[in-house]
C-alpha positions as CSV (number, residue, x, y, z in Angstrom):
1,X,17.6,-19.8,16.9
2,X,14.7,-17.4,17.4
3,X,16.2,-15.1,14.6
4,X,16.3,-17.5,12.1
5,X,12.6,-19.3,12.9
6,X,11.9,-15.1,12.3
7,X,13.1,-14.8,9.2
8,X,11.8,-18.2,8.1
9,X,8.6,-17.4,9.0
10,X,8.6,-13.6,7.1
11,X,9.6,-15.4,3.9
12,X,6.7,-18.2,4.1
13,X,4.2,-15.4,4.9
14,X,6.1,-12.9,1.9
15,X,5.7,-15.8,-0.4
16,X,2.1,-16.8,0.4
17,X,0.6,-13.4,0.6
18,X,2.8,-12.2,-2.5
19,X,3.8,-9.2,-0.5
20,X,6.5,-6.9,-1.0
21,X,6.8,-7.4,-4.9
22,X,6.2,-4.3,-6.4
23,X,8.3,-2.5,-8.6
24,X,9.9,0.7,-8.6
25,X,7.8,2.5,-11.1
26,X,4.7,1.3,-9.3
27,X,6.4,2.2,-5.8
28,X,6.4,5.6,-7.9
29,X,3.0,5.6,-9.0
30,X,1.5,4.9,-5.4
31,X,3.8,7.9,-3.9
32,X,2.5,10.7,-6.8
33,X,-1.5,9.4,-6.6
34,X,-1.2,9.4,-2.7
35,X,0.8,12.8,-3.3
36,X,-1.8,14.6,-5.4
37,X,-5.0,13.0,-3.4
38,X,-3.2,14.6,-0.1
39,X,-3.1,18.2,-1.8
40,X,-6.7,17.7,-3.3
41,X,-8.1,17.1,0.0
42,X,-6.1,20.1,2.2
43,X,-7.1,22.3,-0.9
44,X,-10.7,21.1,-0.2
45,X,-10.9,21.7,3.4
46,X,-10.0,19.2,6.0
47,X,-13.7,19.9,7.5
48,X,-15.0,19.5,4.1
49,X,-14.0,15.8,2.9
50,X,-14.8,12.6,4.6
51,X,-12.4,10.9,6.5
52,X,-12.9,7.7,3.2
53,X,-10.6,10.4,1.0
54,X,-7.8,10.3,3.5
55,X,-7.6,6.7,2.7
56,X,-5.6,6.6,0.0
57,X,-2.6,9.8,0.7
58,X,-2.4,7.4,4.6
59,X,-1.8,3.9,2.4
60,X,-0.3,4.3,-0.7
61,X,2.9,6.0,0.6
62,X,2.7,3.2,3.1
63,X,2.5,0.5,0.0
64,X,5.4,3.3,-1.4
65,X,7.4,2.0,1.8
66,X,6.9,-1.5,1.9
67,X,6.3,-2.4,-1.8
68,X,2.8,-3.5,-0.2
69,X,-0.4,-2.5,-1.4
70,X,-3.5,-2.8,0.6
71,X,-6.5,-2.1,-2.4
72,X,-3.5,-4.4,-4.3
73,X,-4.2,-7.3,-2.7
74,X,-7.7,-6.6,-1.8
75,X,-8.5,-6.5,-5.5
76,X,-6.5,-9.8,-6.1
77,X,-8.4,-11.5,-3.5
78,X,-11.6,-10.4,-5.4
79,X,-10.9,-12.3,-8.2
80,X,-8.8,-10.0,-10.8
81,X,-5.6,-11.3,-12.0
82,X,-2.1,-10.1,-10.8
């Protein structure tokens, strides 16, 4: 009972949030920006770039993951269409 309630409950939340839809080109295109952004900063020094540019290289292999992306939905919620 308790599984089912679970996966009820993922779908509702999936389906209200829009999460999870992303396509495998964009999966691609979040891996290689979070890719070269991780090589720019280690190339930079990791005393020499502020812990806002290790944003993106920690989340968009996440989004790459989960075919969820944070500045995604962060920009939908600001008003710009999907």
């Amino acid at each position: 009972m308790d599984k089912i309630w679970i996966k009820k409950t993922k779908n509702k939340i999936m389906k209200i949030f829009n999460l999870g839809d992303a396509s495998p080109s964009a999966r691609m295109t979040f891996l290689s920006i979070g890719v070269v952004v991780f090589i720019a900063n280690c190339l930079a020094g990791f005393n020499n770039v502020s812990w806002v540019h290790w944003l993106p290289p920690v989340l968009l292999p996440l989004a790459t993951l989960t075919g969820v992306c944070p500045f995604k939905i962060i920009w939908e919620k600001l008003g710009f269409r999907k």
